[in-house]
LOVEX-297584 format. One record per residue: x, y, z of N, C-alpha, C in turn; residue number from 1; chain; residue in one letter. Coordinates in steps of 0.1 Angstrom, whole numbers, plus 5000, padded with zeros to 4 digits. Layout:
BEGIN
 n.c1 n.c2 n.c3 ca.c1 ca.c2 ca.c3 c.c1 c.c2 c.c3 num cadena residuo
    X    Y    Z     X     Y     Z    X    Y    Z NUM      A       A
...
END
This chain:
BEGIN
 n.c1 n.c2 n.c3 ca.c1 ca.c2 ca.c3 c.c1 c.c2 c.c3 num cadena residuo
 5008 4988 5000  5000  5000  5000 5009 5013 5000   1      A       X
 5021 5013 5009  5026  5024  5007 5033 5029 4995   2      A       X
 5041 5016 4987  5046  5014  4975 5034 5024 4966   3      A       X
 5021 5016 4963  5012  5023  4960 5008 5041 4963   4      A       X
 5008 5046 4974  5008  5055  4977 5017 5063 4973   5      A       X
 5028 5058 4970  5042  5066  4964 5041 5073 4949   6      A       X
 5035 5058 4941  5031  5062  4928 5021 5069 4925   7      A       X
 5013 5073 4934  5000  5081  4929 5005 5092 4933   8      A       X
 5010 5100 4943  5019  5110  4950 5027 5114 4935   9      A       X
 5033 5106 4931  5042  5110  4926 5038 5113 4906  10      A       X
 5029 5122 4900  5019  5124  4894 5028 5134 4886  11      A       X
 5035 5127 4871  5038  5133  4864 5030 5149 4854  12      A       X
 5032 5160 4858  5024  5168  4853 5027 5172 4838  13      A       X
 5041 5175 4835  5045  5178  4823 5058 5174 4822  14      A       X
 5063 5166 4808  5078  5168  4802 5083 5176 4792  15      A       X
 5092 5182 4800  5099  5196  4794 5111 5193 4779  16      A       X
 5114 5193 4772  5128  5197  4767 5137 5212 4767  17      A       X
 5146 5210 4772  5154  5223  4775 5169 5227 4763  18      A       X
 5166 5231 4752  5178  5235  4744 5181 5252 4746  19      A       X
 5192 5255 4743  5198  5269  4744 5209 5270 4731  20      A       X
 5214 5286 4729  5223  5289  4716 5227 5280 4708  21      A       X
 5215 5279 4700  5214  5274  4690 5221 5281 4679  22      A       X
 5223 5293 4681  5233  5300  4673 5230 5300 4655  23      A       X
 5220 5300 4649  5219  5299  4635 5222 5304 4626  24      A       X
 5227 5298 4616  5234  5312  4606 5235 5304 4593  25      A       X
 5229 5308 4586  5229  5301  4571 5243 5300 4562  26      A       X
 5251 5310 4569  5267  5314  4561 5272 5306 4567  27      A       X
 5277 5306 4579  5287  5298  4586 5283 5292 4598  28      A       X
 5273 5289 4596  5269  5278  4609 5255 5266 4604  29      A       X
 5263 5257 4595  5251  5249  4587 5247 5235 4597  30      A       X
 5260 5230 4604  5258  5221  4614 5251 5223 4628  31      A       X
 5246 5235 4629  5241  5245  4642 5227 5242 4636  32      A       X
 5221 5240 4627  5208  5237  4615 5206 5224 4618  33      A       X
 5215 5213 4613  5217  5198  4614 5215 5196 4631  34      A       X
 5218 5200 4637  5218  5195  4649 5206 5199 4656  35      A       X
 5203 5211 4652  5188  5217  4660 5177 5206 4651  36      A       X
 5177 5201 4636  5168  5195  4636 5168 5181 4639  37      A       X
 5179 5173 4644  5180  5160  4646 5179 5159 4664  38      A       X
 5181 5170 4671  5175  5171  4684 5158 5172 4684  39      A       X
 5154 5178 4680  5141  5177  4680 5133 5166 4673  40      A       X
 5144 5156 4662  5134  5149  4657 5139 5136 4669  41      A       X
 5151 5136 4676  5151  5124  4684 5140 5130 4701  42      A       X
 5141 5144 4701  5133  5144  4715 5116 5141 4711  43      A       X
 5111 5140 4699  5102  5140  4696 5094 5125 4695  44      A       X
 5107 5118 4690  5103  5107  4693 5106 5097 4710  45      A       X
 5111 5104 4719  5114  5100  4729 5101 5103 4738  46      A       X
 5092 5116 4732  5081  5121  4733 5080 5134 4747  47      A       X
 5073 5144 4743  5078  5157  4753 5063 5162 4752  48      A       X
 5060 5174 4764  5048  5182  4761 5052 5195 4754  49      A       X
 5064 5198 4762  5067  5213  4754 5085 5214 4755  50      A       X
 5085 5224 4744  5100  5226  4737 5104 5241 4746  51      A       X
 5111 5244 4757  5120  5258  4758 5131 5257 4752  52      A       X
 5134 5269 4748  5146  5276  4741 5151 5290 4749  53      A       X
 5163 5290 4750  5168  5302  4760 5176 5309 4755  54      A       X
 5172 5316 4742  5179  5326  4735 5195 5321 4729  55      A       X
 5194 5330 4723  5204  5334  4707 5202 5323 4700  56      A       X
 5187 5326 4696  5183  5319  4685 5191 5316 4671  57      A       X
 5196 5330 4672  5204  5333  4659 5218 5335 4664  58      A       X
 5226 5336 4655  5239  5342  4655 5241 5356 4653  59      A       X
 5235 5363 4643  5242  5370  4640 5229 5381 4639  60      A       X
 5220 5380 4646  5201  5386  4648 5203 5389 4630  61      A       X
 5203 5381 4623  5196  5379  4607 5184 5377 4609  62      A       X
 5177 5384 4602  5162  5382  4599 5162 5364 4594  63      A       X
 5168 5362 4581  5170  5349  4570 5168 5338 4582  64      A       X
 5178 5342 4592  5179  5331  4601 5170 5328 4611  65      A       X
 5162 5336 4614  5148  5333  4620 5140 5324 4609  66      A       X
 5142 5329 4597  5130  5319  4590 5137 5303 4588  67      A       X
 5151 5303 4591  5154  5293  4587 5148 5281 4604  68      A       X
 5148 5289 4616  5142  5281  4627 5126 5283 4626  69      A       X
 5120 5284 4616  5108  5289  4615 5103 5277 4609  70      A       X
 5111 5275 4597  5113  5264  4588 5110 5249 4600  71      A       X
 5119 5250 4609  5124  5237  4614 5111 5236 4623  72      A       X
 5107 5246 4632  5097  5246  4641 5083 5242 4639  73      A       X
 5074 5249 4622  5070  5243  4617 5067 5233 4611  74      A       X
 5078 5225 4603  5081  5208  4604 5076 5203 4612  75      A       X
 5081 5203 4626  5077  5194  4638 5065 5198 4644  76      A       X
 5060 5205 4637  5041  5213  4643 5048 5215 4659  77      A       X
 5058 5228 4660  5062  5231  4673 5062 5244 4672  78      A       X
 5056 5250 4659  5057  5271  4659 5043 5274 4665  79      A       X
 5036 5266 4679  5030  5266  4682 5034 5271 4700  80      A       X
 5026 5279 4706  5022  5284  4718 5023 5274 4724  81      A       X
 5015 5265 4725  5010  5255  4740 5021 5245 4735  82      A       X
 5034 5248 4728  5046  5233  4723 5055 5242 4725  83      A       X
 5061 5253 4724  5071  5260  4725 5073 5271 4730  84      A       X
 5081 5273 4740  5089  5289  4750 5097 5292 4745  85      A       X
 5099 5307 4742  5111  5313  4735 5115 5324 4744  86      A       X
 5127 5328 4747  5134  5340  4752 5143 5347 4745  87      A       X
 5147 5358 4746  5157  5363  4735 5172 5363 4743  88      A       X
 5181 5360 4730  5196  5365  4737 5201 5372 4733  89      A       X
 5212 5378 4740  5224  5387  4727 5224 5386 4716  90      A       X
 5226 5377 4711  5231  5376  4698 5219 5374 4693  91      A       X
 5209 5379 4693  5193  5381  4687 5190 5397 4684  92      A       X
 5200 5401 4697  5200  5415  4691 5212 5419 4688  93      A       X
 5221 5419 4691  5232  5429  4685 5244 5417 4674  94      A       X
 5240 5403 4678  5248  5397  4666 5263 5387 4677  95      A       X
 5270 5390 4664  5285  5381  4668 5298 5389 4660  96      A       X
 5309 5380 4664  5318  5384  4650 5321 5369 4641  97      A       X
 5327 5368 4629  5326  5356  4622 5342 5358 4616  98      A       X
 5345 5369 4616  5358  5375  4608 5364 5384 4617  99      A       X
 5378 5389 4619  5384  5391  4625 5384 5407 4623 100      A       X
 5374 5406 4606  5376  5425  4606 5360 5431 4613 101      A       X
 5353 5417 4615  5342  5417  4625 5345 5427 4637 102      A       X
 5358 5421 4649  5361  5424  4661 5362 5434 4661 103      A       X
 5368 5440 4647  5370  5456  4651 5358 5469 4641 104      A       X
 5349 5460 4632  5338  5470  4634 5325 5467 4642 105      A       X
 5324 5459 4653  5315  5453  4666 5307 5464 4670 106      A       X
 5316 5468 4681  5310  5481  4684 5309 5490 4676 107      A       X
 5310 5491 4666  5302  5504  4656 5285 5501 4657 108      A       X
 5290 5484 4651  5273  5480  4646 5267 5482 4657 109      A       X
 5272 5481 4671  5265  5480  4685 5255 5494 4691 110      A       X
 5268 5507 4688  5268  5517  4685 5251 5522 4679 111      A       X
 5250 5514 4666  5239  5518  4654 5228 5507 4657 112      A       X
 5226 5494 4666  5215  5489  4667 5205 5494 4669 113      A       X
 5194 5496 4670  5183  5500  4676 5178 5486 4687 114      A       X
 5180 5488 4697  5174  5479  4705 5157 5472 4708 115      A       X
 5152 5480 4708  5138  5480  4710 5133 5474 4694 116      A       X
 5142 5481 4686  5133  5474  4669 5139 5460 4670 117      A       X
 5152 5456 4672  5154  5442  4675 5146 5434 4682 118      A       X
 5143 5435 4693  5136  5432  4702 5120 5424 4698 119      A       X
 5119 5438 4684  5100  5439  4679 5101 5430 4669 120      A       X
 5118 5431 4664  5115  5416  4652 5118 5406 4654 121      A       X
 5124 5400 4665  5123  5387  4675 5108 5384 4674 122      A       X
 5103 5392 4682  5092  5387  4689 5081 5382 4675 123      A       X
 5079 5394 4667  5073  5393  4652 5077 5380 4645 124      A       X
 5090 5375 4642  5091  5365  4636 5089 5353 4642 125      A       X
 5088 5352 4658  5081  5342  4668 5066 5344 4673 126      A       X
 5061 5352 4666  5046  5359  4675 5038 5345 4675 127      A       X
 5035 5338 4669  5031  5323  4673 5034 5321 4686 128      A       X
 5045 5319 4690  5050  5314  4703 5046 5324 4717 129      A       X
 5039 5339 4711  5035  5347  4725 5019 5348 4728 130      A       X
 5014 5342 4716  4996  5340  4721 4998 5335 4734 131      A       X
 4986 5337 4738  4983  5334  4751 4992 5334 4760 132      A       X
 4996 5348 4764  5005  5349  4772 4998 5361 4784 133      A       X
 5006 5359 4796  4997  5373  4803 5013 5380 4807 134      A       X
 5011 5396 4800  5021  5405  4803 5013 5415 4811 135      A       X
 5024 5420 4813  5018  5435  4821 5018 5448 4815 136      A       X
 5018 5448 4804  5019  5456  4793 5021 5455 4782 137      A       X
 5009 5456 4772  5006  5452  4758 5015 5454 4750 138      A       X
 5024 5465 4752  5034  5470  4744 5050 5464 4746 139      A       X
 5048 5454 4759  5058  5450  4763 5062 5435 4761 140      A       X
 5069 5427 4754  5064  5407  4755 5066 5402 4761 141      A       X
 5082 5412 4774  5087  5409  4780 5087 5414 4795 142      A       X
 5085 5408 4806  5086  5397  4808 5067 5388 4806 143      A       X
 5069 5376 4802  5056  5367  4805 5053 5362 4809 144      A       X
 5042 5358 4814  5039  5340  4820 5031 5335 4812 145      A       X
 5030 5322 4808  5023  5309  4794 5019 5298 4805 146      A       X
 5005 5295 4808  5004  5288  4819 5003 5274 4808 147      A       X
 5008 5260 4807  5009  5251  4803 5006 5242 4814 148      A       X
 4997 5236 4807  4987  5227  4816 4991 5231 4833 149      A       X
 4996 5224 4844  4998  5229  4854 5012 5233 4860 150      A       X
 5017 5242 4852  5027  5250  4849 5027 5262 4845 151      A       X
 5036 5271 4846  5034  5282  4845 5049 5286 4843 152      A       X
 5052 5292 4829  5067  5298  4823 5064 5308 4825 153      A       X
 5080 5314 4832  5078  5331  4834 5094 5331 4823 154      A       X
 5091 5339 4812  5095  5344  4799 5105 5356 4806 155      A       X
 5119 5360 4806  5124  5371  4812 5133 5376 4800 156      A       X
 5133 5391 4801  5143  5394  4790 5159 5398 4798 157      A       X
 5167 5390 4794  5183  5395  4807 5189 5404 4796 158      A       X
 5187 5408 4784  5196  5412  4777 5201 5431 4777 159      A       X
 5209 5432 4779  5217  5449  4782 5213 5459 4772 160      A       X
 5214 5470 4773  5216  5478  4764 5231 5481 4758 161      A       X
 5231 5481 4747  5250  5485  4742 5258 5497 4756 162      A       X
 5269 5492 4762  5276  5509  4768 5289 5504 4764 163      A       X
 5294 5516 4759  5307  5513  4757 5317 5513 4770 164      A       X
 5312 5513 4785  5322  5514  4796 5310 5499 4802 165      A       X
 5301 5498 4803  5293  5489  4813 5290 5472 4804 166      A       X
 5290 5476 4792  5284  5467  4784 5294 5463 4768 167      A       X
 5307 5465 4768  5312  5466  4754 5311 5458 4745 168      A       X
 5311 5443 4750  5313  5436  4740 5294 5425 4739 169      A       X
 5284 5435 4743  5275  5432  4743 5266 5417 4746 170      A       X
 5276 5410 4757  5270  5401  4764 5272 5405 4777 171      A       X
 5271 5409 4782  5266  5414  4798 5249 5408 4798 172      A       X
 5243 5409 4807  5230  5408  4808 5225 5418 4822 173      A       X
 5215 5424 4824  5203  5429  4831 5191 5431 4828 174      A       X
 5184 5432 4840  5167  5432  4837 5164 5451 4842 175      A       X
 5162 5454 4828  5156  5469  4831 5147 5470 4843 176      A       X
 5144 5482 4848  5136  5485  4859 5118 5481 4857 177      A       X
 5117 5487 4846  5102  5487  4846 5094 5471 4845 178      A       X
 5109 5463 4833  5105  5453  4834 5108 5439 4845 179      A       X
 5116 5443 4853  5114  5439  4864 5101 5440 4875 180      A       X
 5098 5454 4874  5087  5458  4880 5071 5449 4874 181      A       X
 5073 5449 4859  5069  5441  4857 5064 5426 4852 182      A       X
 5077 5419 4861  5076  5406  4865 5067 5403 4878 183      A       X
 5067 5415 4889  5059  5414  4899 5046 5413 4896 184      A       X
 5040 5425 4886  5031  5426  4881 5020 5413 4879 185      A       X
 5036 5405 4872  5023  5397  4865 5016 5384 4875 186      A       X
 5029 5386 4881  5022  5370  4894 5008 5377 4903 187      A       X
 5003 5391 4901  4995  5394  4906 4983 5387 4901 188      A       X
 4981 5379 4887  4970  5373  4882 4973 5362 4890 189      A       X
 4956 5359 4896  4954  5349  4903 4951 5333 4897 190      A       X
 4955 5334 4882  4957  5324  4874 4967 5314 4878 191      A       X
 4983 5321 4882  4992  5311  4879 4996 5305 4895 192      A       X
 4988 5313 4906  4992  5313  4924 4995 5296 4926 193      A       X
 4985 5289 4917  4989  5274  4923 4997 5263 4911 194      A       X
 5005 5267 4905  5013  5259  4892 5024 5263 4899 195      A       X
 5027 5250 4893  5047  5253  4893 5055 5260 4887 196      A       X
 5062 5266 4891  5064  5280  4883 5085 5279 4876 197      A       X
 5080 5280 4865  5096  5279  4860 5098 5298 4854 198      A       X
 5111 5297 4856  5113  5308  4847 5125 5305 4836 199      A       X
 5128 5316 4826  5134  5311  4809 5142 5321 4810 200      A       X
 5151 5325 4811  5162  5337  4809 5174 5332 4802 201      A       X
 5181 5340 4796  5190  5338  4786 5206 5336 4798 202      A       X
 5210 5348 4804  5224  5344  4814 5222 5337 4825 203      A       X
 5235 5331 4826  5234  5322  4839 5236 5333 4850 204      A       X
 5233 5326 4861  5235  5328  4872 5247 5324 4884 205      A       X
 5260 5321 4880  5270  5317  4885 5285 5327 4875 206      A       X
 5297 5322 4881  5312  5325  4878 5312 5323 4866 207      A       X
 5312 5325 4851  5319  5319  4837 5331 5314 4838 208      A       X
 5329 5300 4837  5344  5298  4837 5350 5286 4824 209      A       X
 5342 5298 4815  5343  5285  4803 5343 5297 4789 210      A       X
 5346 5298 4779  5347  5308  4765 5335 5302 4756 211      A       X
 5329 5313 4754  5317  5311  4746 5326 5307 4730 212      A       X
 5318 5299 4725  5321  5293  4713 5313 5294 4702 213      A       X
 5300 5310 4704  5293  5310  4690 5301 5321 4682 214      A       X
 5314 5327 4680  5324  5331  4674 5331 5325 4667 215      A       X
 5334 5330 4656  5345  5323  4646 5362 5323 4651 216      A       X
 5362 5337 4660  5376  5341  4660 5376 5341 4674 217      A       X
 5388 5334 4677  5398  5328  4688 5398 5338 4701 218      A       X
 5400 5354 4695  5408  5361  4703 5390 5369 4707 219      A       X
 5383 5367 4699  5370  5370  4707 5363 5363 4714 220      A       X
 5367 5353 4713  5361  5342  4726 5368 5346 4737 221      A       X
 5380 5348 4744  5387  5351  4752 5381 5362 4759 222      A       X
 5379 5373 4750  5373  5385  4755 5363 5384 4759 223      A       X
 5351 5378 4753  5334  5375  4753 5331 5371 4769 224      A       X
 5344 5361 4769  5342  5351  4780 5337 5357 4797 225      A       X
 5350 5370 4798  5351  5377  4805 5342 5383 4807 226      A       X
 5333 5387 4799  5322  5399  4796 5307 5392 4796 227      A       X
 5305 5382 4802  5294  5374  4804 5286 5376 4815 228      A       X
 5282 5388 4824  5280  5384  4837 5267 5392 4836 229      A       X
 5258 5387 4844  5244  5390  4846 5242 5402 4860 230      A       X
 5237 5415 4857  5239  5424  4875 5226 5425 4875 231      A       X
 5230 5428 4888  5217  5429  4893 5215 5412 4894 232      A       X
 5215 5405 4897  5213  5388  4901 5206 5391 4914 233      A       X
 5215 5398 4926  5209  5395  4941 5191 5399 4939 234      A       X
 5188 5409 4932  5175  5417  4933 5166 5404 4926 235      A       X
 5173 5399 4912  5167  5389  4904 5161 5381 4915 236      A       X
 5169 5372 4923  5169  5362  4928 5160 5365 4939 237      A       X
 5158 5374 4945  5147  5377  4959 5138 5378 4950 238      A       X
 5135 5382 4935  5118  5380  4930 5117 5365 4928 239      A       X
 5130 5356 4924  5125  5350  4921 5121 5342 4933 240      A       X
 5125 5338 4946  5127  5335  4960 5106 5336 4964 241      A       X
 5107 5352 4965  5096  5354  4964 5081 5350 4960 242      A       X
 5086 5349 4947  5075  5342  4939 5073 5331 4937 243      A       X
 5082 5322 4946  5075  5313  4943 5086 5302 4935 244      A       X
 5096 5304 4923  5101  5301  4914 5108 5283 4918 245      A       X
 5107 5275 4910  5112  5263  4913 5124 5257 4909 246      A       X
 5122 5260 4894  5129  5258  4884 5141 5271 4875 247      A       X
 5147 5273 4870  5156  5285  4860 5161 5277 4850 248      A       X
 5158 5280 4836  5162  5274  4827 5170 5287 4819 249      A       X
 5180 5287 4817  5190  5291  4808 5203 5286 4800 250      A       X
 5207 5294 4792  5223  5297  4783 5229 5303 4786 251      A       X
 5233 5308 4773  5245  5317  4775 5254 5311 4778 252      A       X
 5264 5303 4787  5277  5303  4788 5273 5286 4782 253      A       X
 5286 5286 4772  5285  5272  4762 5288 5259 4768 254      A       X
 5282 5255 4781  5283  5246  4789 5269 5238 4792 255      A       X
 5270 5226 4795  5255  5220  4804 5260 5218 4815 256      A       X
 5256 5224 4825  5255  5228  4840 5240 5226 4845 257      A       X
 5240 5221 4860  5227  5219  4866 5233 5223 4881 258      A       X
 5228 5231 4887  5230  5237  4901 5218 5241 4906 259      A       X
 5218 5250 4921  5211  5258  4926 5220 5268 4931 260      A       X
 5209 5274 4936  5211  5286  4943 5199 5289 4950 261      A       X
 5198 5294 4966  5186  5296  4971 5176 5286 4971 262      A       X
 5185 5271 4971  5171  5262  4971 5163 5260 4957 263      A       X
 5165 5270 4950  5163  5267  4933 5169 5255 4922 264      A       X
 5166 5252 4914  5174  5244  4904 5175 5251 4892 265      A       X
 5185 5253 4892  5189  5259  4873 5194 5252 4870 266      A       X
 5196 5250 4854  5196  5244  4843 5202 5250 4835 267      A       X
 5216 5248 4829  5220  5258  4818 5219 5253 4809 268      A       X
 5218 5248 4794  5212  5242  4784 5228 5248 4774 269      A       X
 5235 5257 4773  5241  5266  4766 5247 5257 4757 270      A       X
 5249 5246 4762  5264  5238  4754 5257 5230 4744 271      A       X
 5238 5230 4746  5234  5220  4737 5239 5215 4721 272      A       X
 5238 5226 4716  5242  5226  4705 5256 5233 4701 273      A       X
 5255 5249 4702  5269  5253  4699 5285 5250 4709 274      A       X
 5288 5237 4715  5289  5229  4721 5305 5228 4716 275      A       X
 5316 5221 4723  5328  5219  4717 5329 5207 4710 276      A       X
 5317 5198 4708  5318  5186  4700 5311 5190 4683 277      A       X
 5317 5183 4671  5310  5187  4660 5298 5173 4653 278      A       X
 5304 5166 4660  5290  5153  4659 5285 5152 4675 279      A       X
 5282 5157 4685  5273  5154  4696 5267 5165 4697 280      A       X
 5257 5165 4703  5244  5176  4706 5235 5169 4721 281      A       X
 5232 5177 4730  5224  5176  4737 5219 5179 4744 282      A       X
 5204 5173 4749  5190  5185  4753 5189 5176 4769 283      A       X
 5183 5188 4777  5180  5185  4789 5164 5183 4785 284      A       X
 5156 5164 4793  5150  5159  4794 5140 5166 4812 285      A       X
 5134 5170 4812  5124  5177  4825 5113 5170 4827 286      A       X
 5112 5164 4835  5099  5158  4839 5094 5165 4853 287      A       X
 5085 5173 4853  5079  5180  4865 5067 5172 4868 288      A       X
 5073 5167 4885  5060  5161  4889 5056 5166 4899 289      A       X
 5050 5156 4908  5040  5160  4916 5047 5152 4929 290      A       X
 5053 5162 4940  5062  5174  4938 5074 5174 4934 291      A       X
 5083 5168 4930  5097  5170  4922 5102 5172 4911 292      A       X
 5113 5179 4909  5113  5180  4895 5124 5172 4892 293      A       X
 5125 5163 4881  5131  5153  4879 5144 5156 4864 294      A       X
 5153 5156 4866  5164  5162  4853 5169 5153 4848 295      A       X
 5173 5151 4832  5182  5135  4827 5186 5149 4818 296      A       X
 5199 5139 4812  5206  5148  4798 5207 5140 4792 297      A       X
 5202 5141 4780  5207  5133  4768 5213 5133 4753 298      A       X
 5228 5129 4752  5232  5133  4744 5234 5124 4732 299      A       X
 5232 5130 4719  5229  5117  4711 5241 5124 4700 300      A       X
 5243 5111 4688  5250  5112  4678 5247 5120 4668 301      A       X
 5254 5130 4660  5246  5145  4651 5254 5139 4633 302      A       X
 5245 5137 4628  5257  5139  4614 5259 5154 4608 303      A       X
 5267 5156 4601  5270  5165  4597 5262 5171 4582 304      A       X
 5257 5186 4581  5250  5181  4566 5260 5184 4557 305      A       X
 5244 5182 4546  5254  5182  4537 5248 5198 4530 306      A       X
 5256 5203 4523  5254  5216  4521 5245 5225 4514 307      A       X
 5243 5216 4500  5232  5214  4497 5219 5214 4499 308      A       X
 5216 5203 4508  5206  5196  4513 5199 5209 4517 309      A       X
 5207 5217 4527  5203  5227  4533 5201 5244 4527 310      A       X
 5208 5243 4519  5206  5257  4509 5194 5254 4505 311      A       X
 5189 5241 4498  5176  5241  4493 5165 5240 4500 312      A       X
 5164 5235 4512  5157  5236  4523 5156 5242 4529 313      A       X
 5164 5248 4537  5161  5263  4548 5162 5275 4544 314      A       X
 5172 5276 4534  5180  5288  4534 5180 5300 4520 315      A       X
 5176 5288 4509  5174  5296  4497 5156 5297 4493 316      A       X
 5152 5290 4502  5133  5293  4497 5129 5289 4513 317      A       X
 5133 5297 4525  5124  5303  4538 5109 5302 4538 318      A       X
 5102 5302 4547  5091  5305  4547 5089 5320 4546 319      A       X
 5080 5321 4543  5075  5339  4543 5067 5343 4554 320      A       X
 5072 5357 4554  5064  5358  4572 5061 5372 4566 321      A       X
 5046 5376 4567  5050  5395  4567 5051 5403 4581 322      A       X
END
């Protein structure tokens, strides 16, 4: 009987998959394509409720390259809301280097982004993925909560604005004020008070002690590395303490790490794909039950494509989005 009592206690609610910097790029990153579709076609058959993703969808924030994960998301009937969470990263908005005459015109391009219009064509080329969401402001996507069956994703934006003394090589991360403010906001809907509550942010939360690897050039990995750090964390972490939070799923630094902090469990996913291996890939497996949350990693064998294959398929005839 008690055996019995164990198993019904223990009441699987939802299985998660957790991938991060996927890094996409039709020019120089065709295996970063290969691998994002053969992870989702083996997690698919291993069987999941929903897909997170924790920013830098892209490499180099190309428009092209959204449609090419647009491509892939639709395939798997996953450019869907109640199948897929998305968050933005750096390199969604202000890009990468690929060339070395990259490093030295970076901050120019950083200089000339427009933040907020990056931001609006992220979200536009994923707006599938923000239906049914509850923000605190219509004009804002970020931060959200997507209540999934008895769950509840809180969607955060960690990404900086360009400074050339606080932010230079534009991976730093923080959470603006207002939108902080309204992350509070939104747990005021008496919708999500009894779900388990995950949140999706793009930076980790710990030391970097590893060189990001969605760069072509050597001597900017070295720098990047250093320049990875999320502020403002202690404030982050009392909302999240506060609210409730169970789970943190993120990237950013090109590793798979699982820790805590505060009794929380984070998840860093970063190494899934853009990864130091060029045949292995792999996704954190989430099963949230009733009450534990349960973590596996699974890393499978990736072939390499073929070049072709993929110009005719993702890259030279995209889906169309207006």
């Amino acid at each position: 009987m008690l055996i019995l009592a164990k198993i019904i206690l223990r009441k699987i609610i939802m299985k998660i998959i957790h991938i991060s910097d996927l890094h996409l790029c039709g020019r120089f990153k065709l295996n970063n394509i290969a691998k994002t579709k053969q992870i989702l076609s083996d997690a698919l058959e291993t069987g999941f409720d929903h897909l997170v993703i924790t920013g830098d969808l892209s490499d180099n924030a190309e428009e092209k390259d959204y449609l090419i994960l647009r491509n892939i998301l639709e395939k798997f009937n996953l450019l869907r809301s109640d199948r897929t969470s998305i968050v933005i990263g750096n390199h969604d908005i202000f890009g990468g280097v690929q060339t070395a005459l990259d490093v030295i015109n970076f901050p120019n391009r950083c200089i000339h982004t427009n933040y907020q219009e990056k931001v609006k064509t992220f979200t536009h080329y994923f707006r599938e993925l923000f239906e049914n969401t509850i923000r605190f402001d219509d004009n804002y996507y970020f931060p959200y909560a997507k209540i999934v069956e008895d769950a509840v994703l809180i969607g955060i934006n960690s990404i900086s604005d360009y400074s050339k003394l606080r932010n230079p090589f534009a991976s730093n991360g923080s959470v603006n004020k207002k939108e902080l403010e309204g992350f509070a906001k939104v747990f005021e809907n008496p919708l999500i008070n009894t779900k388990k509550k995950i949140a999706l942010i793009h930076h980790h939360f710990y030391k970097n002690n590893m060189e990001t690897k969605s760069s072509e050039s050597s001597v900017w990995n070295k720098i990047e590395s250093y320049t990875m750090k999320l502020r403002g964390k202690k404030k982050l972490m009392k909302y999240f303490v506060d609210h409730g939070i169970e789970l943190v799923l993120h990237g950013h630094s090109h590793e798979l790490k699982e820790y805590y902090r505060k009794g929380i469990k984070f998840l860093n996913a970063g190494g899934s794909i853009d990864g130091t291996s060029e045949t292995e890939s792999s996704y954190y497996m989430i099963e949230l039950n009733n009450p534990s949350i349960d973590v596996s990693l699974k890393t499978i064998k990736t072939i390499p494509p073929i070049e072709k294959e993929y110009q005719d398929d993702e890259i030279l005839a995209p889906a169309y989005i207006n």
